[in-house]
C-alpha positions as CSV (number, residue, x, y, z in Angstrom):
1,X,0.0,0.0,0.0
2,X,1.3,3.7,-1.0
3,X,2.1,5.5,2.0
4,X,1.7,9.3,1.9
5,X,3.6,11.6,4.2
6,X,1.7,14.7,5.3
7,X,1.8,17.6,7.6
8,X,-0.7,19.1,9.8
9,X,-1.1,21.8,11.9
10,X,-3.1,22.6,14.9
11,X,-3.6,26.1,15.0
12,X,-4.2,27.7,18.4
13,X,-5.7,30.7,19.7
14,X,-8.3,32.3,22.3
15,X,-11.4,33.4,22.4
16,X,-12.5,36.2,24.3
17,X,-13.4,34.2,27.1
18,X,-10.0,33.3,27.5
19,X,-10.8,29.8,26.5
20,X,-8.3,27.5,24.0
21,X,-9.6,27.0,20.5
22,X,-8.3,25.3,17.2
23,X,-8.4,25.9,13.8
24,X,-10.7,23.0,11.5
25,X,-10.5,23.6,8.0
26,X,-13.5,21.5,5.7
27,X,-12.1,20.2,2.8
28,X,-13.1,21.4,-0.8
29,X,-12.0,19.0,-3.0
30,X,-10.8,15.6,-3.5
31,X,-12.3,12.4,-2.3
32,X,-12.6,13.2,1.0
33,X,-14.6,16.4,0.2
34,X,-16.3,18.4,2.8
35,X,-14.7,16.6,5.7
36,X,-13.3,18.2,8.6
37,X,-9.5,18.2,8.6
38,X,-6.2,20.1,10.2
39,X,-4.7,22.0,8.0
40,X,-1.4,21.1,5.8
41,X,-0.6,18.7,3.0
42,X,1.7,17.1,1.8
43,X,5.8,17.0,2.4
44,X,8.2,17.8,-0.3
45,X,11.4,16.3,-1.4
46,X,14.1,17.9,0.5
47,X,11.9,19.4,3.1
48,X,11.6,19.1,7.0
49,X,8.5,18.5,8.4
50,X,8.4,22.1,9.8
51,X,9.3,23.6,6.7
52,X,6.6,22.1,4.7
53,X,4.0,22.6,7.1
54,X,4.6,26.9,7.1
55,X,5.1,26.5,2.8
56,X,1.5,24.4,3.2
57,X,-0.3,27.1,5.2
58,X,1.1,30.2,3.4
59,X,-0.6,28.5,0.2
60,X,-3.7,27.1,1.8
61,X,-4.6,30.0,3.9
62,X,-2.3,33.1,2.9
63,X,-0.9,33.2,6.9
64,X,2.4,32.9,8.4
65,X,2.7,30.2,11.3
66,X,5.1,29.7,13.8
67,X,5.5,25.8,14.2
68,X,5.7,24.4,17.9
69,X,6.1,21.2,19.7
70,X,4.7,17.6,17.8
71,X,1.6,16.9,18.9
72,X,2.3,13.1,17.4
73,X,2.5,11.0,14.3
74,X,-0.8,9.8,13.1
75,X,-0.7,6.4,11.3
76,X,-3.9,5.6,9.6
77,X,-4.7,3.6,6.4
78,X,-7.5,4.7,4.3
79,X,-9.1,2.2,1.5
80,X,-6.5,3.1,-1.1
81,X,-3.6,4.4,0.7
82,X,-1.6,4.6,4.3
83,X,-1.2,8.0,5.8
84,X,0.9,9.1,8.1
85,X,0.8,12.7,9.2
86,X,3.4,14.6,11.8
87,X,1.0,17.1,13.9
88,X,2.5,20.1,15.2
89,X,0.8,23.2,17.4
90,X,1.0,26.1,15.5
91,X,0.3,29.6,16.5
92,X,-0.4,32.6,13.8
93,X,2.6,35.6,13.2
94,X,0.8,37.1,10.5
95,X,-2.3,37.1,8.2
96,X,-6.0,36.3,8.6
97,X,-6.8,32.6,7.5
98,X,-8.1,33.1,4.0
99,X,-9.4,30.0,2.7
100,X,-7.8,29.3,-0.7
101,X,-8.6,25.7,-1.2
102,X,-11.1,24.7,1.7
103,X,-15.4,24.7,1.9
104,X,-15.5,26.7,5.0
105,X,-13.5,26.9,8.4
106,X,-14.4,27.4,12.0
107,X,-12.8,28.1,15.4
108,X,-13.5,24.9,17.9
109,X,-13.3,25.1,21.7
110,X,-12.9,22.3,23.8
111,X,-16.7,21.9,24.1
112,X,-17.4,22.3,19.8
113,X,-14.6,19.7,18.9
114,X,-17.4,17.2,18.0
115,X,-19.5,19.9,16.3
116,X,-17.7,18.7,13.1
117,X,-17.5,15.8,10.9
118,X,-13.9,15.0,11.0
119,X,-11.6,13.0,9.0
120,X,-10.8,9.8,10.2
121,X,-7.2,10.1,10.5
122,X,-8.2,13.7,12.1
123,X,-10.1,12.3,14.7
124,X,-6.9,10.1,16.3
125,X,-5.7,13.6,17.1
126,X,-8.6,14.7,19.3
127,X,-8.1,12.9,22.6
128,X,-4.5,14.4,22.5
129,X,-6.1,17.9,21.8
130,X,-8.2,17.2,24.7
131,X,-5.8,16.1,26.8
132,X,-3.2,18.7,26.5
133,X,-6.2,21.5,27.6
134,X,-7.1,19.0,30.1
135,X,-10.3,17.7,30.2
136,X,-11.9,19.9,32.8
């Protein structure tokens, strides 16, 4: 099976509450059309990781990140293909999130992180999300 190396990145921020909140993206194209995904894609030749993650996000959504810590690796194998996707924490230096490629987007707080229909290979990531904030 083809395995396809990919990037993703958790975007963070705060509402005005004060409360954590990530970044979902809904896909606009592709198979796997209007799912719910992290943003990134995939890593070139030559790149790192971290490198290929801020080149993915300037194109996808015209906004420089700065890449933190690794969340994990996901390993998950759709029908056709094994993914595995290196997820990092990502906060915003510059732009506003203009969607280039995706449906529609959406800040999610702890409490909305099931509001969405997310990618299965997305979903693995959730309990982690969840348990960095802490569950409380």
């Amino acid at each position: 099976m083809k395995t396809i190396r990919v990037v993703a990145a958790v975007i963070k921020a705060e509402n005005e509450k004060g409360q954590p909140m990530i970044f979902a993206t809904q896909r606009g194209y592709g198979e796997y059309k209007d799912g719910w995904e992290f943003p990134g894609g995939k890593i070139e030749e030559g790149e790192t990781p971290q490198e290929a993650l801020k080149r993915e996000i300037i194109e996808e959504l015209d906004t420089e990140i700065a890449v933190g810590d690794l969340i994990d690796t996901i390993e998950y194998d759709y029908p056709n293909f094994h993914l595995s996707m290196d997820c990092f924490w990502a906060d915003i230096i510059r732009g506003d999130l203009v969607l280039k490629e995706h449906e529609a987007a959406r800040w999610l707080t702890k409490e909305q992180l099931g509001d969405v229909d997310w990618l299965p290979a997305d979903i693995q990531l959730i309990d982690q999300i969840l348990v960095s904030w802490g569950r409380g």
